[in-house]
C-alpha positions as CSV (number, residue, x, y, z in Angstrom):
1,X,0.0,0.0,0.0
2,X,2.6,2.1,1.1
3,X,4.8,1.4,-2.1
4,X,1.8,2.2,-4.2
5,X,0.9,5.7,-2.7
6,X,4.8,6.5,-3.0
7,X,4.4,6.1,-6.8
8,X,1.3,7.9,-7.0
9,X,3.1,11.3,-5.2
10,X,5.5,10.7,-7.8
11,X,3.5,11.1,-10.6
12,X,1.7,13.4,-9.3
13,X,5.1,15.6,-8.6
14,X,6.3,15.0,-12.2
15,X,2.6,15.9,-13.4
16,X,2.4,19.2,-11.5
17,X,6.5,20.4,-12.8
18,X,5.2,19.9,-16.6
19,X,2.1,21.7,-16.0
20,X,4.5,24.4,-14.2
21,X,6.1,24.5,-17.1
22,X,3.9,24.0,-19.6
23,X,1.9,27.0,-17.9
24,X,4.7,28.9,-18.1
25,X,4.6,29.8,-21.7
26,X,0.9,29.3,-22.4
27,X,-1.3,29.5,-19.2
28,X,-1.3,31.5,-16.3
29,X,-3.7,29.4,-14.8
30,X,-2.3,26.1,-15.5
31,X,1.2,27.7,-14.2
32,X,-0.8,28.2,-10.4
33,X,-2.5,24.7,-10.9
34,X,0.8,23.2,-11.3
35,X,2.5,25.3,-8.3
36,X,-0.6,24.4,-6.2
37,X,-0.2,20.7,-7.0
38,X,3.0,20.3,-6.3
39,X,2.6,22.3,-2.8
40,X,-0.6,20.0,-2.2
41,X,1.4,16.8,-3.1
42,X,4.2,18.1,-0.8
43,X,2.3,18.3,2.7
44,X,-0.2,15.5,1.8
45,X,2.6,12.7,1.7
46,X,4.8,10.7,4.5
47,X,7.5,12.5,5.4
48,X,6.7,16.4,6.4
49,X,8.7,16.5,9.3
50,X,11.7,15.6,7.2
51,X,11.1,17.9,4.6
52,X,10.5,20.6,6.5
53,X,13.8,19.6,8.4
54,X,16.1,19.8,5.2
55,X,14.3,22.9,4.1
56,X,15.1,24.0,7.9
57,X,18.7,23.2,7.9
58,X,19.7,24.8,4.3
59,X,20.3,28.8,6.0
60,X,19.9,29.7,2.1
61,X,16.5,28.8,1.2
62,X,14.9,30.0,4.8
63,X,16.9,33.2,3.8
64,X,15.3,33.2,0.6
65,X,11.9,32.6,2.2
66,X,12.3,36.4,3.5
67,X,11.7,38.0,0.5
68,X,8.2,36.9,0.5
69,X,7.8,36.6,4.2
70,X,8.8,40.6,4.2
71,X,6.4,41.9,2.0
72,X,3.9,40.0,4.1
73,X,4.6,41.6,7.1
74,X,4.5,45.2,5.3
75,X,0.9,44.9,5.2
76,X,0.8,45.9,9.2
77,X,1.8,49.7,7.8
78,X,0.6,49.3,4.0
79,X,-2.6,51.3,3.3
80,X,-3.1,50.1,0.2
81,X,-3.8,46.4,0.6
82,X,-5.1,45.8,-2.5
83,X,-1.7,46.1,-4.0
84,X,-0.3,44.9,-0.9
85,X,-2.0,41.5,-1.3
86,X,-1.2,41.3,-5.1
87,X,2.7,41.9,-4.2
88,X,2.6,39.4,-1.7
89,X,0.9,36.3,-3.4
90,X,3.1,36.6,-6.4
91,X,6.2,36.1,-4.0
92,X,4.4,33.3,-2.4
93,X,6.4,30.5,-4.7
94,X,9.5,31.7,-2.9
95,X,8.5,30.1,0.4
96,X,6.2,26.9,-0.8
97,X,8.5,25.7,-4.1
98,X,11.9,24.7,-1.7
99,X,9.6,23.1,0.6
100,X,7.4,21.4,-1.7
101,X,10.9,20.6,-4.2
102,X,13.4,19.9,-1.4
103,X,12.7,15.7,-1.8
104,X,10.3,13.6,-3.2
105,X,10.3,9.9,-2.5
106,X,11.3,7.6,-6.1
107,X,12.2,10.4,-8.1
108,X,15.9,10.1,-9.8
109,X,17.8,10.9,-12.7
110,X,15.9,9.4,-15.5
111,X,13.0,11.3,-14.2
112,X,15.2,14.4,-14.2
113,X,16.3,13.9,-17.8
114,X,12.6,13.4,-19.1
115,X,11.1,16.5,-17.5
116,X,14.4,18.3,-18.2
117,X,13.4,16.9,-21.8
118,X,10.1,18.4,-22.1
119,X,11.1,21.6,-20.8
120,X,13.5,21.9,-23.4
121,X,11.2,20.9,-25.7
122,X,8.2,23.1,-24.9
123,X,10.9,26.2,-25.3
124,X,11.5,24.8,-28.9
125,X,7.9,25.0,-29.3
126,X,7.7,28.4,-28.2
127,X,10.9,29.6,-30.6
128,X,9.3,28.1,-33.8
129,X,5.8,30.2,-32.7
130,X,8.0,33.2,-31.9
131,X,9.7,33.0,-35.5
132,X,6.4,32.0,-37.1
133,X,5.0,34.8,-36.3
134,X,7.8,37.2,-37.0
135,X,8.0,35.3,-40.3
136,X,4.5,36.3,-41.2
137,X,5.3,40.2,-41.3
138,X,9.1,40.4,-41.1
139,X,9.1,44.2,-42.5
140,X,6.7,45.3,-39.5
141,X,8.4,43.5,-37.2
142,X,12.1,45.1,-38.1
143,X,10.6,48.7,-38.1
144,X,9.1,47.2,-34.9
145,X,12.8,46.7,-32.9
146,X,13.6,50.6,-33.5
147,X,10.9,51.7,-31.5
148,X,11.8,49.2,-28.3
149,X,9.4,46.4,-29.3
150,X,10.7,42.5,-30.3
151,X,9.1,39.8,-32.4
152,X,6.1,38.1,-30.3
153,X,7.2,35.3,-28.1
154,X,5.2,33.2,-25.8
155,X,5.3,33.3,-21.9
156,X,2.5,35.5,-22.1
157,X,4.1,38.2,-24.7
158,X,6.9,39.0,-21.4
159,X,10.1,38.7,-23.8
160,X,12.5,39.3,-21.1
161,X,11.2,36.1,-19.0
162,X,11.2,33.6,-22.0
163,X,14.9,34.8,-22.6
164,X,15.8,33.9,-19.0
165,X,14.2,30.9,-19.2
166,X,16.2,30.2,-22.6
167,X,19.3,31.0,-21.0
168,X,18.6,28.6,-18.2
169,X,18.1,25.5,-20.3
170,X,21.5,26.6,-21.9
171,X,23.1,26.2,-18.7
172,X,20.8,22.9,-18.1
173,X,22.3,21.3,-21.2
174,X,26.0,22.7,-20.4
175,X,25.3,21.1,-17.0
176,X,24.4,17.7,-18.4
177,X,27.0,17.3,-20.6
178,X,29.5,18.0,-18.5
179,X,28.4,14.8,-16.3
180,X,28.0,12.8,-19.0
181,X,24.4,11.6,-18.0
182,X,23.0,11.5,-21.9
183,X,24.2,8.7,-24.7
184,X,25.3,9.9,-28.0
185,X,22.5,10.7,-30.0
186,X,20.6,12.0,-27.0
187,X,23.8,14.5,-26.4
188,X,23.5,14.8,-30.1
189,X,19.8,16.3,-30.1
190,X,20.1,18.2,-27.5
191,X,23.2,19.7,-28.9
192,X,20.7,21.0,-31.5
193,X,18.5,21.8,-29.5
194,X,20.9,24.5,-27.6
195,X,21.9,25.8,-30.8
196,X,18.7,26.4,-32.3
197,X,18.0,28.4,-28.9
198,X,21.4,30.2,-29.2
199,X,20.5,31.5,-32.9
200,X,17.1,32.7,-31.7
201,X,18.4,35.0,-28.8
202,X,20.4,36.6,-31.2
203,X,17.3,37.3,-32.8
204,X,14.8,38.1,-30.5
205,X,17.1,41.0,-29.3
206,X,16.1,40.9,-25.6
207,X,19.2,42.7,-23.8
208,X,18.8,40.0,-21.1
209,X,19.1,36.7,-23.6
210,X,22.2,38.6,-25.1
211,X,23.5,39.1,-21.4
212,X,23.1,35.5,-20.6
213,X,24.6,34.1,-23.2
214,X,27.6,36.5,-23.2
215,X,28.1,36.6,-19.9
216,X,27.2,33.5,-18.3
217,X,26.3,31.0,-21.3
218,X,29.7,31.6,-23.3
219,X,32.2,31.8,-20.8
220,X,31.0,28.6,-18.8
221,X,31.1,26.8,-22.6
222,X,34.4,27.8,-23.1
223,X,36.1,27.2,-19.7
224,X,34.4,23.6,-20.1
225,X,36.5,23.0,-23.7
226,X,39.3,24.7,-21.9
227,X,39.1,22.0,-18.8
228,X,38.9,18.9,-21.5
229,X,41.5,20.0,-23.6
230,X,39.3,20.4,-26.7
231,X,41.4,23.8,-27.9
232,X,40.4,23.8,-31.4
233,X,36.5,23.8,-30.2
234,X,37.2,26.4,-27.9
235,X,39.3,28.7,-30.5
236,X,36.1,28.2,-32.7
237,X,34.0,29.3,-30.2
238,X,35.7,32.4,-29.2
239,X,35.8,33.1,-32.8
240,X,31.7,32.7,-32.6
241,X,31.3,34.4,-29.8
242,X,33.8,38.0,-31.4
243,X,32.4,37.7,-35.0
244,X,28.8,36.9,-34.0
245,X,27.6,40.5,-32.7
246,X,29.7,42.2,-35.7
247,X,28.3,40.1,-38.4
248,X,25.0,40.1,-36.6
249,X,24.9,44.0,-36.6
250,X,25.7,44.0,-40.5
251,X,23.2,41.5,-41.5
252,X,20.3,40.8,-39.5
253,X,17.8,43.4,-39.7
254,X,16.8,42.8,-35.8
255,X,19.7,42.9,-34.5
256,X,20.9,46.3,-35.8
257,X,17.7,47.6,-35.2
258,X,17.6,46.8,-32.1
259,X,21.4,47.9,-31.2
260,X,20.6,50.8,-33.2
261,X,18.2,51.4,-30.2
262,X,20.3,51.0,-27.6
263,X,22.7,53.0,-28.6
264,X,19.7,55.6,-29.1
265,X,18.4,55.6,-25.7
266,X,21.9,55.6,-24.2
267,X,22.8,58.6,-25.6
268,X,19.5,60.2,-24.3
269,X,19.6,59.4,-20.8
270,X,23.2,59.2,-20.4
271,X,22.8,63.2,-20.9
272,X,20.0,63.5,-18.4
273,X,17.4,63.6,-21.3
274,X,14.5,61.2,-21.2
275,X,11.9,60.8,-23.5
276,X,8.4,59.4,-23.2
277,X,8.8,55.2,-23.8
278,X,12.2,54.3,-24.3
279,X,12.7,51.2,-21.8
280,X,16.6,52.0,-20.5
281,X,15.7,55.7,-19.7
282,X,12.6,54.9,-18.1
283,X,14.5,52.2,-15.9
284,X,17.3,55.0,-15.1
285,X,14.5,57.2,-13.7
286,X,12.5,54.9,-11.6
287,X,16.0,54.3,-10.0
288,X,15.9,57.9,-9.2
289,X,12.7,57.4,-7.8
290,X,12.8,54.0,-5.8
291,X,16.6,56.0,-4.4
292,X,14.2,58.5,-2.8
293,X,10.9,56.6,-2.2
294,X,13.5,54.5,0.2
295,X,15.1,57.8,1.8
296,X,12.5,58.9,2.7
297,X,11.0,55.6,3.9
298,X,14.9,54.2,5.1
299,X,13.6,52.2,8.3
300,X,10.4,50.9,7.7
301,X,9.8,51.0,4.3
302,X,6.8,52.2,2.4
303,X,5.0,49.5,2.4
304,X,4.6,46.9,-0.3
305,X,1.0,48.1,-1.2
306,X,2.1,51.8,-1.0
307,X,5.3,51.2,-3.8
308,X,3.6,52.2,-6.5
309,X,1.6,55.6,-5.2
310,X,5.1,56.7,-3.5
311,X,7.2,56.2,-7.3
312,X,3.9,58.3,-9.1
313,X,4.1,60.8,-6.7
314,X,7.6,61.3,-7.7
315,X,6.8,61.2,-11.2
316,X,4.4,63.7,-10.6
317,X,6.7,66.1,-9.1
318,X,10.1,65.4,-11.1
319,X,8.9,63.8,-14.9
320,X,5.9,64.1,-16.2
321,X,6.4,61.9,-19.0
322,X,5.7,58.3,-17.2
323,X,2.1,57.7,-17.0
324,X,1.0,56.1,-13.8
325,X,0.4,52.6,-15.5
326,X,3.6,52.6,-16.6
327,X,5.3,53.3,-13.0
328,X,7.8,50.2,-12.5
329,X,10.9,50.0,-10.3
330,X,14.2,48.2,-12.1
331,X,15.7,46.7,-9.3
332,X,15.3,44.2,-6.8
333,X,17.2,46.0,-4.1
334,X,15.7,48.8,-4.2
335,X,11.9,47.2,-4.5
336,X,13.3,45.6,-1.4
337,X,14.0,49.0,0.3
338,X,11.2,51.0,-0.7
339,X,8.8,48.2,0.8
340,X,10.2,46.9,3.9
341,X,13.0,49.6,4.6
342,X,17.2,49.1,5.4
343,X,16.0,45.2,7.0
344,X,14.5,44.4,3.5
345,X,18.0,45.3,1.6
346,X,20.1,43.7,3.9
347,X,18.1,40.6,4.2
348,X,17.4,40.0,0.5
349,X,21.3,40.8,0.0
350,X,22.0,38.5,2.3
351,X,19.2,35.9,0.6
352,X,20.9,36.5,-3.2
353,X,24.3,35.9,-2.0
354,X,23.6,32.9,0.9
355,X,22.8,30.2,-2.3
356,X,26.6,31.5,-3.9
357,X,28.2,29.3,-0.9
358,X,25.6,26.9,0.4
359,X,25.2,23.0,-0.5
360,X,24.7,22.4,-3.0
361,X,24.6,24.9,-5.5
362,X,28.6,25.7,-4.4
363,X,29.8,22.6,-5.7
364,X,28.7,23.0,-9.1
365,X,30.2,25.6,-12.2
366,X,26.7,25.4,-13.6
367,X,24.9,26.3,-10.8
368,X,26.6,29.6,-9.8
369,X,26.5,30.9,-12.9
370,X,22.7,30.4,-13.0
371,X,22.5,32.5,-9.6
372,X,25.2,34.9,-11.1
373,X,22.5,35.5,-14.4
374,X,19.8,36.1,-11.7
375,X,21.7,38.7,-9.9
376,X,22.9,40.7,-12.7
377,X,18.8,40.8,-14.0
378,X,18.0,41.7,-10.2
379,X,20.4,44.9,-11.1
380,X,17.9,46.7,-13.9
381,X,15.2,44.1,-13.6
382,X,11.4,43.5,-11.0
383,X,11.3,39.9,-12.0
384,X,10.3,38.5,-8.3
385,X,7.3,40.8,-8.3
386,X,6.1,39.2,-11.6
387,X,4.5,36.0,-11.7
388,X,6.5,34.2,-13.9
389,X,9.6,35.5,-12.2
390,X,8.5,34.9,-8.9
391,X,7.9,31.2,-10.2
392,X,11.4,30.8,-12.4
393,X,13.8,31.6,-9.7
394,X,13.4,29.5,-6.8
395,X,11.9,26.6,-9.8
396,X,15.5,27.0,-11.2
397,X,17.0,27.1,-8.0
398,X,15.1,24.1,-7.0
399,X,16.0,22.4,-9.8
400,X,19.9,22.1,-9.8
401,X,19.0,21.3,-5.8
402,X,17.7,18.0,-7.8
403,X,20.3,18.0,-10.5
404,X,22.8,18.0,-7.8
405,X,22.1,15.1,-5.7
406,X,22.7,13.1,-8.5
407,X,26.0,11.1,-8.7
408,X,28.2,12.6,-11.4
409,X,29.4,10.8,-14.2
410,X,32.0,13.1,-14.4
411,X,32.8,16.0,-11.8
412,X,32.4,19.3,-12.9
């Protein structure tokens, strides 16, 4: 009986990951069912004091468990709890996913590799729709990427998450091929596989994919060729990784429009001008503002569901050009600060950088350049108070967790 309800969690945790996933690109709604199962499946099986022992016991993830357990608590001097109830649900994955991720009875590496497999392939799914569509109307969609907009792309048309979540199968299959776990033409397909998503970043445009993949994606590839001596690869590689932007800027229409951009709003803001919709100089000014929403809010905090009034008041009284629906704040730190004051930096600082040297993630080349990607995005981006951000990161984190307790087949 008991070997029969042990199976019957398992499938039910496997179930609720790929609806997670699948949810992810396509369905809000399935995204929560999936969350809610796996949290459901978590405290209705054998074994809660244990789990919530290992969850206990790993400093990092009860660390990470403040940055929703903060904004909860912010709703004792929040006036607007409307917004301070929204804020707070989204972050609610960063508590319940360790716990309800931290074990699960049968599962092992094949089980790993298949859902590892689907994930991949539901991202392939979403890159042919993306470049479907773009196909369909290529000359719109080029005059499109000089005004700050990119080619359609699923996870709910939010661009910047689907490139994260590209960049993190990159360092999925970088991670399993450095321990050997796939035969050849598995390694083979999936080799494919990472390409196809390499080519794609390039041209989507989305500053984040290129920041992955040059900063995090690239170097980790390389330093893996350098480790098994495979120097002609990694000269090849290097030679990708200098040519690609140059020839990319010369020939592919979204990739100099979209540099052409960049380079555009640059010039404007780094001169103190700003001008109605450009993304970077919009980001540089609710920096501005989240700077003095926390100044003048340094113990305490504003509140999580007072954020947003505080930043449009500012706008109100420094720039008139950001609407109130488009008030945002481009930084995790600072979100941090304006809701639950000086404790809400330090703890969340403490939270990012706890995971860089706790077991397991430490141990593995992979796995801290996956946090290092989420802290640079943390820099410019709000992605924990977005649901599908507030799902990705401790779901990624979770996930190399699982990857890790694995037996290498080769150490990396």
């Amino acid at each position: 009986m008991m070997q029969y309800r042990a199976i019957v969690h398992l499938y039910i945790f496997m179930l609720s990951v790929a609806a997670a996933l699948t949810g992810f690109l396509y369905s809000r709604n399935l995204l929560s069912i999936g969350m809610i199962g796996l949290v459901l499946n978590a405290f209705s099986q054998p074994g809660l004091g244990e789990r919530l022992r290992l969850w206990w016991n790993n400093r990092a993830l009860v660390l990470l468990a403040t940055a929703f357990l903060l904004p909860l608590l912010s709703g004792a001097w929040s006036e607007n709890t409307d917004d301070w109830w929204h804020a707070t649900q989204i972050r609610i994955p960063l508590l319940v996913l360790p716990i309800a991720m931290i074990r699960q009875e049968g599962f092992a590496r094949r089980h790993l590799l298949l859902l590892s497999w689907c994930w991949m392939l539901l991202l392939l799914s979403g890159v042919l729709w993306s470049l479907l569509q773009y196909l369909q109307n290529p000359a719109v969609f080029n005059q499109a990427y000089q005004v700050a907009k990119v080619m359609p792309t699923p996870a709910h048309a939010d661009y910047i998450r689907f490139s994260m979540a590209l960049v993190l199968a990159l360092l999925l299959w970088l991670h399993v091929e450095w321990r050997g776990w796939l035969p050849d033409r598995a390694r083979w397909w999936m080799r494919l596989l990472a390409a196809v998503f390499v080519v794609y970043l390039h041209l989507l445009g989305s500053k984040t994919g290129w920041l992955g993949m040059y900063g995090v994606v690239f170097p980790v590839a390389l330093y893996m060729l350098w480790r098994r001596k495979q120097r002609t690869a990694a000269a090849a590689l290097m030679a990708v990784v200098l040519l690609t932007p140059w020839l990319g800027y010369r020939y592919v229409p979204t990739i100099h429009n979209r540099i052409g951009y960049i380079r555009y709003d640059f010039n404007l803001y780094s001169q103190n001008v700003f001008v109605k919709g450009l993304s970077d100089g919009n980001r540089v000014l609710s920096w501005k503002a989240g700077w003095q929403v926390f100044r003048d809010n340094w113990l305490t905090g504003a509140g999580f569901g007072d954020i947003m009034p505080a930043l449009a008041a500012w706008h109100r009284n420094h720039n008139t050009l950001v609407e109130n629906s488009e008030v945002f704040l481009g930084n995790e730190w600072l979100m941090m600060a304006c809701g639950a004051g000086i404790a809400g930096f330090l703890l969340f600082t403490f939270a990012v950088l706890a995971l860089f040297v706790a077991t397991p993630w430490r141990r593995s080349l992979h796995a801290v350049a996956m946090l290092l990607f989420f802290l640079f995005t943390f820099l410019y981006e709000n992605t924990l108070s977005i649901q599908l951000g507030a799902f990705l990161y401790p779901f990624a984190i979770m996930w190399w967790y699982r990857l890790l307790q694995e037996p290498p087949a080769m150490e990396g």
